[in-house]
GUVEX-833906 format. One line per field, with one value per atom (N, C-alpha, C): atom name; residue in one letter; residue number from 1; x, y, z. Coordinates in Angstrom, 2 decimals, padded with zeros to 5 digits. Example, Ala and Ser with C-alpha at 12.3 -4.5 7.8 and 13.67 -1.06 7.14 Angstrom:
zaza	(N  CA  C  N  CA  C)
vexza	(a  a  a  s  s  s)
gunu	(1  1  1  2  2  2)
c1	(013.19  012.30  013.20  012.85  013.67  012.90)
c2	(-005.69  -004.50  -003.30  -002.25  -001.06  000.03)
c3	(007.80  007.80  007.80  007.08  007.14  007.87)
REM end
This chain:
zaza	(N  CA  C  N  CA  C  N  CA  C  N  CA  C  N  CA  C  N  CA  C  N  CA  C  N  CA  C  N  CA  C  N  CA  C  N  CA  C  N  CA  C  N  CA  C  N  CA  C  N  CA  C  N  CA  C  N  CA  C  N  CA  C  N  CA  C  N  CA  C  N  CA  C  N  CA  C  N  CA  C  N  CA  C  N  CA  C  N  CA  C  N  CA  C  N  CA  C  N  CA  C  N  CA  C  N  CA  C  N  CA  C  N  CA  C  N  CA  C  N  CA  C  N  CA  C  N  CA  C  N  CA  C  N  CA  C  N  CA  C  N  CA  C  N  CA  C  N  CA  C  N  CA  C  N  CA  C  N  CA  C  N  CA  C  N  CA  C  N  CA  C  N  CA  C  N  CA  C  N  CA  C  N  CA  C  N  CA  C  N  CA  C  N  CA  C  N  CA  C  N  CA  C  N  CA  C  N  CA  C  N  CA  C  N  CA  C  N  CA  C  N  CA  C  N  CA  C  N  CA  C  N  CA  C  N  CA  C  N  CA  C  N  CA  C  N  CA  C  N  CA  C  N  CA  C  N  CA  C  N  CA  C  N  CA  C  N  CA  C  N  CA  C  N  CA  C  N  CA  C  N  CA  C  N  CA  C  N  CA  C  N  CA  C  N  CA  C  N  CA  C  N  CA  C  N  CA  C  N  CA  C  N  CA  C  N  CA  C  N  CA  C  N  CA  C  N  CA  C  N  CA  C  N  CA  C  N  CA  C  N  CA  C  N  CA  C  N  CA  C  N  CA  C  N  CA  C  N  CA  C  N  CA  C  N  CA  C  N  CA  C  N  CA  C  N  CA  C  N  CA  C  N  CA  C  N  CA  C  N  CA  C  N  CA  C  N  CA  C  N  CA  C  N  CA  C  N  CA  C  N  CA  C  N  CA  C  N  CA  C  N  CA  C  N  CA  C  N  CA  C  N  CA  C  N  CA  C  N  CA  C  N  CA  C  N  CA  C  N  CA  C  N  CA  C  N  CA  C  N  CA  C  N  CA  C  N  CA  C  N  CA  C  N  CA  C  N  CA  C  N  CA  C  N  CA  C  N  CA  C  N  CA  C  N  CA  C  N  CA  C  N  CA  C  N  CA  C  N  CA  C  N  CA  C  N  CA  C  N  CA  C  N  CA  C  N  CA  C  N  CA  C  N  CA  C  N  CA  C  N  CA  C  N  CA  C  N  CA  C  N  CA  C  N  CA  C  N  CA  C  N  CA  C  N  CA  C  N  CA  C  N  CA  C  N  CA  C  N  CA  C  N  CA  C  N  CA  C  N  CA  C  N  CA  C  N  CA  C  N  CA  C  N  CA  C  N  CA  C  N  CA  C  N  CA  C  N  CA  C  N  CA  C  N  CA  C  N  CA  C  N  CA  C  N  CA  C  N  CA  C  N  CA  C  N  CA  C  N  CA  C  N  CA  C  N  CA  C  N  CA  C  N  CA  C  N  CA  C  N  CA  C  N  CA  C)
vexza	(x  x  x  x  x  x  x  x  x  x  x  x  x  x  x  x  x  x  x  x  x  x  x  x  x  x  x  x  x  x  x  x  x  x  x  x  x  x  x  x  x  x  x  x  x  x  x  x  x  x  x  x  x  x  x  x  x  x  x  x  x  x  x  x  x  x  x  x  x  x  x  x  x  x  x  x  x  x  x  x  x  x  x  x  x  x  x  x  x  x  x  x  x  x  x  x  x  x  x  x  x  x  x  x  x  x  x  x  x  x  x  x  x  x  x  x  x  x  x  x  x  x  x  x  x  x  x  x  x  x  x  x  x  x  x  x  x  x  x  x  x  x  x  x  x  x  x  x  x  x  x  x  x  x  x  x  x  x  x  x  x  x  x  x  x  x  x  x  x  x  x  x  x  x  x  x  x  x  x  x  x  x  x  x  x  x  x  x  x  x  x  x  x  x  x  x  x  x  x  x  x  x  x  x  x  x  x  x  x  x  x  x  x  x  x  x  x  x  x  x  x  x  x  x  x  x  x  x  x  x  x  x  x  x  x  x  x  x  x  x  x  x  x  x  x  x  x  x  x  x  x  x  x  x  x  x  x  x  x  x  x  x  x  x  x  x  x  x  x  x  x  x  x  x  x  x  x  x  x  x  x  x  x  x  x  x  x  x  x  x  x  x  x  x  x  x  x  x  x  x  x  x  x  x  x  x  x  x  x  x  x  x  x  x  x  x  x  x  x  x  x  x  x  x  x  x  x  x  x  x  x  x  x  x  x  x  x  x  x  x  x  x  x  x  x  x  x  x  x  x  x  x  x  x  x  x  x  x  x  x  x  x  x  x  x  x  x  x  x  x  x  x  x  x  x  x  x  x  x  x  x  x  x  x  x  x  x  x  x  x  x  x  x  x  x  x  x  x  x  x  x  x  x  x  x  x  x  x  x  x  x  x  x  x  x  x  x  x  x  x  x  x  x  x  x  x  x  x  x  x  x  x  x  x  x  x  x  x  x  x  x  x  x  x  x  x  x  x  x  x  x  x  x  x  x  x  x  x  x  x  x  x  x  x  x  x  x  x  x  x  x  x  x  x  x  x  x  x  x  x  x  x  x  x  x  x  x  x  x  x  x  x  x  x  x  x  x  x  x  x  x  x  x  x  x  x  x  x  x  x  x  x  x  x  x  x  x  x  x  x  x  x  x  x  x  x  x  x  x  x  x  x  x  x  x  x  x  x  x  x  x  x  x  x  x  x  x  x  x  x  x  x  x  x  x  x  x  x  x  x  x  x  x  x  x  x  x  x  x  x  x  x  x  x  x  x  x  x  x)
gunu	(1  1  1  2  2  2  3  3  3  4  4  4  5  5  5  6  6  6  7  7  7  8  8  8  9  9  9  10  10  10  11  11  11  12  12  12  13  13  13  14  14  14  15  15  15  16  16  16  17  17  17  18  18  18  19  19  19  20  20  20  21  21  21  22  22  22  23  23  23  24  24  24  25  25  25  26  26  26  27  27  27  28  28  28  29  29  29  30  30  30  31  31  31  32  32  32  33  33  33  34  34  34  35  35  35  36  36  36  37  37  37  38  38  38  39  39  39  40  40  40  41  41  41  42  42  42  43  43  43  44  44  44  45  45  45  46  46  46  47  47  47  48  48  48  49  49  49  50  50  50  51  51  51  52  52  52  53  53  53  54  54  54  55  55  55  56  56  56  57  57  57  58  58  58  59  59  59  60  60  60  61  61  61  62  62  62  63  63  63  64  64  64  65  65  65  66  66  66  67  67  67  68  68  68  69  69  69  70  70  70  71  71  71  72  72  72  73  73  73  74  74  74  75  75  75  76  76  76  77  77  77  78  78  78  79  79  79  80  80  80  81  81  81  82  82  82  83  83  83  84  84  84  85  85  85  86  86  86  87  87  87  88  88  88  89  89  89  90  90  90  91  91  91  92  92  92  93  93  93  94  94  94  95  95  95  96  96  96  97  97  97  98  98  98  99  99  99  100  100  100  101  101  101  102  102  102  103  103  103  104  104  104  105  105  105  106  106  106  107  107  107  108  108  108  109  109  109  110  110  110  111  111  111  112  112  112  113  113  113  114  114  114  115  115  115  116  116  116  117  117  117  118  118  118  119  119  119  120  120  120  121  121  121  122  122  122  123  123  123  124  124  124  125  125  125  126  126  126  127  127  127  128  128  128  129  129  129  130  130  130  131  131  131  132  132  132  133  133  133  134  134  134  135  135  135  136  136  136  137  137  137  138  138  138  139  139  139  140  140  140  141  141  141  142  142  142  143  143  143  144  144  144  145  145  145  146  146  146  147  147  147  148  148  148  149  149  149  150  150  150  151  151  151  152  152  152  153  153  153  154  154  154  155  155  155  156  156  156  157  157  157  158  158  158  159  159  159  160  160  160  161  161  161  162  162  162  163  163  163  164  164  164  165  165  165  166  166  166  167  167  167  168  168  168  169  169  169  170  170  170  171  171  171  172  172  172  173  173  173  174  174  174  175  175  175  176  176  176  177  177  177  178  178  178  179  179  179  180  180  180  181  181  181  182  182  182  183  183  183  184  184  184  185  185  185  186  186  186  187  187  187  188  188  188  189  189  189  190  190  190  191  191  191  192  192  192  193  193  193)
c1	(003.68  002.45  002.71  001.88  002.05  001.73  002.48  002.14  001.25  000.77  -000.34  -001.25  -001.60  -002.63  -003.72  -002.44  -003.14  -003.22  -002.90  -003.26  -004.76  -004.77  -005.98  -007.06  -006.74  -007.78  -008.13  -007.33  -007.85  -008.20  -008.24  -008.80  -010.46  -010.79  -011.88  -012.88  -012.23  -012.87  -013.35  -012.36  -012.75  -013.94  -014.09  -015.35  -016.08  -016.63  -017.69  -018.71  -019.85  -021.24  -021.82  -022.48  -023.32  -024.79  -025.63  -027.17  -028.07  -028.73  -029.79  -030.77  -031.82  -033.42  -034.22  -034.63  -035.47  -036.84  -037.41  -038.69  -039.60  -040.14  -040.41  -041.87  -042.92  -043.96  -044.14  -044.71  -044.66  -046.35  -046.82  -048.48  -048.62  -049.88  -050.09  -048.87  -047.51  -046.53  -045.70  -044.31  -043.10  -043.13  -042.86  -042.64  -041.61  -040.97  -039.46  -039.24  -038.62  -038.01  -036.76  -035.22  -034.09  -033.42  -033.02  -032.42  -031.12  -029.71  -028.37  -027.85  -027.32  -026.65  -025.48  -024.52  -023.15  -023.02  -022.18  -021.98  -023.02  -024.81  -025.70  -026.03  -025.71  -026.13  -026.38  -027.35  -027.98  -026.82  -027.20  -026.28  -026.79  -027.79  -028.55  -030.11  -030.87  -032.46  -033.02  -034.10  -034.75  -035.65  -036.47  -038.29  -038.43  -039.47  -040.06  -041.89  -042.13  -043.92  -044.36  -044.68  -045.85  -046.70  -047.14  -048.10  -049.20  -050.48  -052.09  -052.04  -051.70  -052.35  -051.68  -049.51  -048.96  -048.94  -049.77  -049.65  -050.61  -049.42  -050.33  -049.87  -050.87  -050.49  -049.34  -048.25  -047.43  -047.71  -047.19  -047.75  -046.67  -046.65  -045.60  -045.09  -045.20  -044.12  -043.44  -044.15  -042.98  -041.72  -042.37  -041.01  -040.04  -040.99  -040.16  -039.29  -039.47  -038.72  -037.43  -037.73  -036.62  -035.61  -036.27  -035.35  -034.72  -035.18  -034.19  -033.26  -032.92  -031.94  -030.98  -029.95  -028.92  -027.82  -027.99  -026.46  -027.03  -028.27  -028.36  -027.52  -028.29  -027.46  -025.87  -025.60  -023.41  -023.23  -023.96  -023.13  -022.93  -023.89  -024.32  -023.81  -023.49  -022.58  -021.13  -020.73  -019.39  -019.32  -019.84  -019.59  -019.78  -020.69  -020.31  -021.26  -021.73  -022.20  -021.89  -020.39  -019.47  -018.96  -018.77  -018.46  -019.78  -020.71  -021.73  -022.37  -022.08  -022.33  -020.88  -020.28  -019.56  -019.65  -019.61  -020.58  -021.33  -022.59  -023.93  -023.12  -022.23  -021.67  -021.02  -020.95  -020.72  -021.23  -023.10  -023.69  -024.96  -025.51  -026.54  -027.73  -028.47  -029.79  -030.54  -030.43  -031.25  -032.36  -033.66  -034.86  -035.53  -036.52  -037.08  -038.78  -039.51  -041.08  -041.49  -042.31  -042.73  -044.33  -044.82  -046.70  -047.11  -047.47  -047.86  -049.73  -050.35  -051.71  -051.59  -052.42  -053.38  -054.56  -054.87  -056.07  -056.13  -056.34  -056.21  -058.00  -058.06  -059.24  -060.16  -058.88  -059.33  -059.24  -060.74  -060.08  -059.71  -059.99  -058.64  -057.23  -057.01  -055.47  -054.85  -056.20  -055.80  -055.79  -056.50  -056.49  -055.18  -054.83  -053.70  -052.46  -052.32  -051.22  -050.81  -052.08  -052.00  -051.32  -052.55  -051.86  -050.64  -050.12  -048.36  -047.37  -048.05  -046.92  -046.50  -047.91  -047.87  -047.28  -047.54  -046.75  -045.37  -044.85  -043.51  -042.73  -043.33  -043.09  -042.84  -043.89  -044.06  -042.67  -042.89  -041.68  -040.22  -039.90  -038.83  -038.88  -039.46  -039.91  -039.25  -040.00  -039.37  -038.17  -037.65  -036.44  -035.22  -035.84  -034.62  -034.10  -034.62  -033.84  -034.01  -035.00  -035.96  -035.04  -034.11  -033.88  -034.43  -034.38  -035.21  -035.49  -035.09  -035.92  -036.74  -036.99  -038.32  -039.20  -040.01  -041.79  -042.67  -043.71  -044.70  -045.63  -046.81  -047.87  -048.14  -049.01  -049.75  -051.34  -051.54  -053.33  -053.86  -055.05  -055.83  -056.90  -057.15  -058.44  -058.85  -060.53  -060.89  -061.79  -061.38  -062.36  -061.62  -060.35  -059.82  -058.87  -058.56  -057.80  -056.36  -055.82  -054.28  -053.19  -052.78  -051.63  -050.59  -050.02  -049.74  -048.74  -046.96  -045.89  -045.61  -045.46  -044.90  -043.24  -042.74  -040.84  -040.41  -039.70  -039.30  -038.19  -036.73  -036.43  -035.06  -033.95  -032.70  -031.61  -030.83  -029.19  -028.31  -027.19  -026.18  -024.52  -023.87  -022.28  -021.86  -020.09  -018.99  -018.46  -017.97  -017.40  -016.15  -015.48  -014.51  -015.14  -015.84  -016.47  -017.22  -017.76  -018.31  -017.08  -016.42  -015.32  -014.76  -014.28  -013.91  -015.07  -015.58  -017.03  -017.15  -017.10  -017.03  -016.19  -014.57  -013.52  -013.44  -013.84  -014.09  -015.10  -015.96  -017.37  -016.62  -015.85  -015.31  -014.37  -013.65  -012.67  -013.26  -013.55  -014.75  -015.48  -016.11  -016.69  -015.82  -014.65  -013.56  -013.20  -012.37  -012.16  -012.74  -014.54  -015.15  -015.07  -015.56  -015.40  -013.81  -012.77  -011.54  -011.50  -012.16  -012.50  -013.16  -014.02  -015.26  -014.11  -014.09  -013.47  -011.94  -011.57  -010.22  -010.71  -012.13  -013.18  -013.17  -013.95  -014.37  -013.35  -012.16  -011.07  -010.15  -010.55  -009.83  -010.41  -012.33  -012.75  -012.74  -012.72  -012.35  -011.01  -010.23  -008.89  -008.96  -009.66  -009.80  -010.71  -011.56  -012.42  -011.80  -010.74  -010.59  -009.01  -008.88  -007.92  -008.18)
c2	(037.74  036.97  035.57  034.45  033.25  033.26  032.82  031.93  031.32  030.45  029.25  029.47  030.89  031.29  032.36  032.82  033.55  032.90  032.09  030.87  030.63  029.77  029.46  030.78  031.59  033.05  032.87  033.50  033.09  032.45  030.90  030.02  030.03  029.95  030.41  031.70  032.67  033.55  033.12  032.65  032.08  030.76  030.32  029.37  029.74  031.04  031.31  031.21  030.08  030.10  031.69  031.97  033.09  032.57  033.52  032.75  034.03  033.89  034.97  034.32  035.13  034.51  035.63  035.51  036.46  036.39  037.55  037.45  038.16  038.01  039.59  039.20  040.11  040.07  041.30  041.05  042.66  041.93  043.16  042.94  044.82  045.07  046.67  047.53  046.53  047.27  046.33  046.83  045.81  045.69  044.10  044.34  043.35  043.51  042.46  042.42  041.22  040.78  040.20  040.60  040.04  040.14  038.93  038.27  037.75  038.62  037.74  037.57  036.24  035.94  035.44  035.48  035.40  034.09  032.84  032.38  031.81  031.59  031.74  032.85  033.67  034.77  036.00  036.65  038.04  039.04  039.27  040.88  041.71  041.45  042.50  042.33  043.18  042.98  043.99  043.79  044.78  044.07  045.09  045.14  046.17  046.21  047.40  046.85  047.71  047.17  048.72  049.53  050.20  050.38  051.67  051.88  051.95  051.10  050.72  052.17  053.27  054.54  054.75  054.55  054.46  053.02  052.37  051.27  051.98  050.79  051.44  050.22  049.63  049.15  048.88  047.92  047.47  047.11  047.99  047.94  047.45  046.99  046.46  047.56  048.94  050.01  049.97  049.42  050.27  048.95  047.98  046.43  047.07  047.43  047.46  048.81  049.74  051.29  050.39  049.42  048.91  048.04  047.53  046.72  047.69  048.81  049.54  050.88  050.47  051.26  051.38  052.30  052.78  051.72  051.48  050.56  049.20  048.58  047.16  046.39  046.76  045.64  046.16  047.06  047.30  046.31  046.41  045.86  044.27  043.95  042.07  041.83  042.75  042.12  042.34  043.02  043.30  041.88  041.57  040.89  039.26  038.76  037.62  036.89  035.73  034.50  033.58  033.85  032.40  032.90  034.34  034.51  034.79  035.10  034.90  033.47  032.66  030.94  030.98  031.54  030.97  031.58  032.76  033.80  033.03  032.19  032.00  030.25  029.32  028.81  028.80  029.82  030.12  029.63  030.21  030.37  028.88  028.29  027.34  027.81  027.32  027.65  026.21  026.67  025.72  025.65  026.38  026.17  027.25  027.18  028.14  027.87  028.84  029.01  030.22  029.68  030.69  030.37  031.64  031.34  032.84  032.49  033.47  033.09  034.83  034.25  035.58  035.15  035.84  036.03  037.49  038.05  039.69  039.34  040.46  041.31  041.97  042.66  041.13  041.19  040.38  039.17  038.33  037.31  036.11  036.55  035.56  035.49  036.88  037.72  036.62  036.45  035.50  034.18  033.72  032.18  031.81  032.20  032.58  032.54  033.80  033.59  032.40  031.75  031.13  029.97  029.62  028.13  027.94  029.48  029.10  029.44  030.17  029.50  028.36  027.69  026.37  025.16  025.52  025.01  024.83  025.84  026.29  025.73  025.96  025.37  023.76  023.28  021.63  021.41  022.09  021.20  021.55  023.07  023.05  021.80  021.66  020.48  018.88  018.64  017.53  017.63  018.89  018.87  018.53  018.60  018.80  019.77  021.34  022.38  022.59  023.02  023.29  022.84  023.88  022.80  021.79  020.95  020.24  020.71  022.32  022.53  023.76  023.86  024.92  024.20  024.81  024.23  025.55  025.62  026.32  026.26  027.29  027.14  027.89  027.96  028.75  028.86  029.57  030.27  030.69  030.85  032.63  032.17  033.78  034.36  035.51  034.94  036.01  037.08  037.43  038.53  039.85  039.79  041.23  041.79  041.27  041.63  041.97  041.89  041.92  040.83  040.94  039.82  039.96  038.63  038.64  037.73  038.00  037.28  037.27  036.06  036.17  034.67  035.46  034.55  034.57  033.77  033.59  032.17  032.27  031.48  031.44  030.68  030.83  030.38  031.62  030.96  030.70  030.18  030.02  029.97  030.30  030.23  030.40  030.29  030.61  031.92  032.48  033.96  034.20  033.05  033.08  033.27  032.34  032.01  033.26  034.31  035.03  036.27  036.58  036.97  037.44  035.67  035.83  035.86  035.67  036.04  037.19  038.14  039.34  040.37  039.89  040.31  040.36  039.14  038.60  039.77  040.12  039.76  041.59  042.57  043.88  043.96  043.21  043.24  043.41  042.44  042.63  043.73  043.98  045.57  046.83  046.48  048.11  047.76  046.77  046.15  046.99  046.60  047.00  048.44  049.03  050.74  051.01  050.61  051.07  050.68  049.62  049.36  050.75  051.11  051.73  053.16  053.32  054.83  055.00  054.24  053.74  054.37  053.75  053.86  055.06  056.18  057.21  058.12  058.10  058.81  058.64  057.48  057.08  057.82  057.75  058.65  060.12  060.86  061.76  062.35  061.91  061.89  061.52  060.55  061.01  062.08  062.32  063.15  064.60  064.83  066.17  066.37  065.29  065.52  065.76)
c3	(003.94  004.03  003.50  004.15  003.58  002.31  001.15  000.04  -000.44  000.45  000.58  001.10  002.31  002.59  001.28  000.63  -000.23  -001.47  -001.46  -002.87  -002.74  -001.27  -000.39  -000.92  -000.24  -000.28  -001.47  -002.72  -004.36  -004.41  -004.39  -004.21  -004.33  -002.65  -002.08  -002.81  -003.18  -003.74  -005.31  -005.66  -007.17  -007.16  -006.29  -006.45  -005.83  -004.93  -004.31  -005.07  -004.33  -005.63  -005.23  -006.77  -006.28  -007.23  -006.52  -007.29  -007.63  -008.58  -008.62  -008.72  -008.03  -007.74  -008.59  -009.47  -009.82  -010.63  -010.49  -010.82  -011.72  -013.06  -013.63  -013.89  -014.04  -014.38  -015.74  -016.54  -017.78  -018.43  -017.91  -018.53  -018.55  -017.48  -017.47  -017.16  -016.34  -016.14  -015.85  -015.50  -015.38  -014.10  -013.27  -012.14  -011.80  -011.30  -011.22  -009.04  -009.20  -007.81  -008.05  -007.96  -007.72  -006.51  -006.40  -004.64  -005.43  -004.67  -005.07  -003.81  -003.97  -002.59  -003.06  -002.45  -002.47  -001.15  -001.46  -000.86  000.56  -000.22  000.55  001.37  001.38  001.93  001.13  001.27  000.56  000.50  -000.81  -000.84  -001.59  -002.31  -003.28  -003.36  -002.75  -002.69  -003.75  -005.04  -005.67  -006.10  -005.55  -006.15  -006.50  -008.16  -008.55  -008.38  -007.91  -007.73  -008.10  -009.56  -009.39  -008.60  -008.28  -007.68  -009.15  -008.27  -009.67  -010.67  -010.32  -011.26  -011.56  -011.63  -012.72  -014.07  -013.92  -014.48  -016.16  -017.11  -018.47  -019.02  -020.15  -020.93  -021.94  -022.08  -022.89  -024.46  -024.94  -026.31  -027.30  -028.60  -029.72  -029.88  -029.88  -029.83  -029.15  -027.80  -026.95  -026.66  -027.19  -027.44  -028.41  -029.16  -030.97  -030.61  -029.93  -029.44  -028.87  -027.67  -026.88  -027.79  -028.72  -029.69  -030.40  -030.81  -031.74  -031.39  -029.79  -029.32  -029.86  -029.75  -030.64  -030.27  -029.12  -028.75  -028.36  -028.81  -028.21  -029.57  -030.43  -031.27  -031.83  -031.82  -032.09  -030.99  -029.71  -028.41  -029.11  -029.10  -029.45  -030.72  -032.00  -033.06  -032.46  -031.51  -030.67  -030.66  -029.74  -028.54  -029.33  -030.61  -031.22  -030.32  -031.56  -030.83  -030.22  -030.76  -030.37  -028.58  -028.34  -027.01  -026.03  -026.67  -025.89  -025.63  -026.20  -025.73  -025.00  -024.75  -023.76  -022.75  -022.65  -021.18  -020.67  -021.83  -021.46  -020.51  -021.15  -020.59  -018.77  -018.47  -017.41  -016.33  -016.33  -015.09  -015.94  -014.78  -014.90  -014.41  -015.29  -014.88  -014.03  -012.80  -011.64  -011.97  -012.20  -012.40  -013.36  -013.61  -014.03  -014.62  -014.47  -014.53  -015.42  -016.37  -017.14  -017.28  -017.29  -017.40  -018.79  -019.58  -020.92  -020.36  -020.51  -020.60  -021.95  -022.86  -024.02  -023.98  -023.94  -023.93  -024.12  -025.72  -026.27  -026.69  -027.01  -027.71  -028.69  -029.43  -030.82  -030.28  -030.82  -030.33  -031.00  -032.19  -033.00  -033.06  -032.49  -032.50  -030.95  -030.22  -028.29  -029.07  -029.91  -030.33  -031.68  -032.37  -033.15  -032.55  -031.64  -030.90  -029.71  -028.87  -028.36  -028.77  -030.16  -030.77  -031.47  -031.61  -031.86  -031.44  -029.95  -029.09  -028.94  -028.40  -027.84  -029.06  -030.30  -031.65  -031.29  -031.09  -030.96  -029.71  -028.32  -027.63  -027.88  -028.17  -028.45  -029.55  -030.57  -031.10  -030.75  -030.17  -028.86  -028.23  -027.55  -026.53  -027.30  -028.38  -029.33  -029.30  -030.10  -030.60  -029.08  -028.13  -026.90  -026.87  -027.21  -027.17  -025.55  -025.14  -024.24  -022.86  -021.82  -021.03  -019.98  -019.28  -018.40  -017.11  -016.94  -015.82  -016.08  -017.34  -017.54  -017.43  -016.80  -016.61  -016.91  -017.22  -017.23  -017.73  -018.51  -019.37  -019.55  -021.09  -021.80  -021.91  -021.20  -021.34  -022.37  -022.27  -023.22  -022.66  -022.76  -021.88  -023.05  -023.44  -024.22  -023.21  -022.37  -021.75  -021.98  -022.56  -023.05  -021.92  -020.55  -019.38  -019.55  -021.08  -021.13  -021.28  -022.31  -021.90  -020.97  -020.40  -019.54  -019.68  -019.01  -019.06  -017.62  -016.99  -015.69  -015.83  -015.27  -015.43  -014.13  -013.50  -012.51  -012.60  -012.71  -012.22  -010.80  -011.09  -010.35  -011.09  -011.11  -012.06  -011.12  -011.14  -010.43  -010.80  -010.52  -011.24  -010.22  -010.33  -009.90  -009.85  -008.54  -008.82  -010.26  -010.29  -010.90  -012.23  -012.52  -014.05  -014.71  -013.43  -013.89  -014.22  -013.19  -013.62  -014.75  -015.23  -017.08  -017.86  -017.34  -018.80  -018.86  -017.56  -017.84  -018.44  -018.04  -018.80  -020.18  -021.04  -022.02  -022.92  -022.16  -022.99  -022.97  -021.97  -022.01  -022.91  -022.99  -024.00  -025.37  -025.66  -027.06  -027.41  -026.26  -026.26  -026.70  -026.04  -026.17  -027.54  -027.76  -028.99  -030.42  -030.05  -031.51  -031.33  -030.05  -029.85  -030.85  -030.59  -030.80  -032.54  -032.96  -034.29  -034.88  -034.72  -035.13  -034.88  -033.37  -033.85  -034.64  -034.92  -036.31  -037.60  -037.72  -039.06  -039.23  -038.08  -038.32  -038.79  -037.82  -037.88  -039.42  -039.87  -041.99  -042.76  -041.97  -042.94  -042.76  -041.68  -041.66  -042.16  -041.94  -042.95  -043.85  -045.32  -046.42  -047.00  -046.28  -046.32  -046.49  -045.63  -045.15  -046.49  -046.98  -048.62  -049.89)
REM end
């Protein structure tokens, strides 16, 4: 085989843009839309849309349950801040839209939370953290209808880039696994003297 054709090929494959379009809504239920296209063209379509009579309210348990999974945080002290800004380095964020409405029972609990988001936001905003293509806004509604998060934007990277971020971000992973089961296995062997 040519040399230079398959340089070419690598090549080509290593800069294919790829993009994700996606979309989540989380109020009475989760509802998400992701579109990936590879090289402008589709290759992965998912929608979750509930049907109305499975829909239930999102409650601080059931966040605080998802935060205290057994393997979210080992994974994320694995994996380091310093290599996750560089993962996060990878792919760009083209746009993005966010809309928060508040409207809770209480309605100091909708006016409270409202005004520090929007606190927070604003001095994000000052500080230049904030990048320049988030747009959105913050509501409240005291009629009690639910709060409400709707996100939607588009990332974009390189096949290649994603690639090593991914290699990277696995390595680290096996890494601490192979750490940790080192641990168990010392102490089981002093243990068992």
């Amino acid at each position: 085989m040519n040399p230079y054709l398959l340089a070419f090929s690598i090549y080509a494959l290593l800069i294919t843009p790829v993009t994700l379009h996606c979309s989540v809504r989380v109020g009475k239920a989760v509802r998400y839309r992701l579109r990936i296209q590879v090289a402008g063209l589709p290759f992965i379509r998912k929608t979750k849309e509930p049907p109305p009579q499975e829909e239930r309210t999102v409650h601080e348990e059931d966040v605080a349950r998802t935060l205290s999974e057994p393997w979210l945080w080992p994974a994320l002290r694995a994996v380091g801040v310093k290599r996750l800004i560089l993962a996060l380095r990878a792919v760009h964020l083209e746009s993005a839209y966010v809309h928060v409405r508040f409207s809770f029972n209480d309605a100091a609990a909708t006016a409270l939370s409202y005004a520090a988001l929007q606190t927070l936001l604003r001095a994000l905003a000052c500080a230049g953290v904030l990048p320049r293509t988030l747009e959105g806004r913050v509501e409240m509604d005291f009629q009690a209808k639910g709060t409400e998060v709707f996100a939607s934007g588009i990332i974009s990277a390189r096949l290649g880039s994603l690639g090593m971020a991914a290699i990277q971000l696995g390595a680290a992973l096996l890494g601490e696994r192979a750490r940790r089961n080192r641990t168990e296995e010392e102490t089981y062997a002093a243990a068992s003297h």
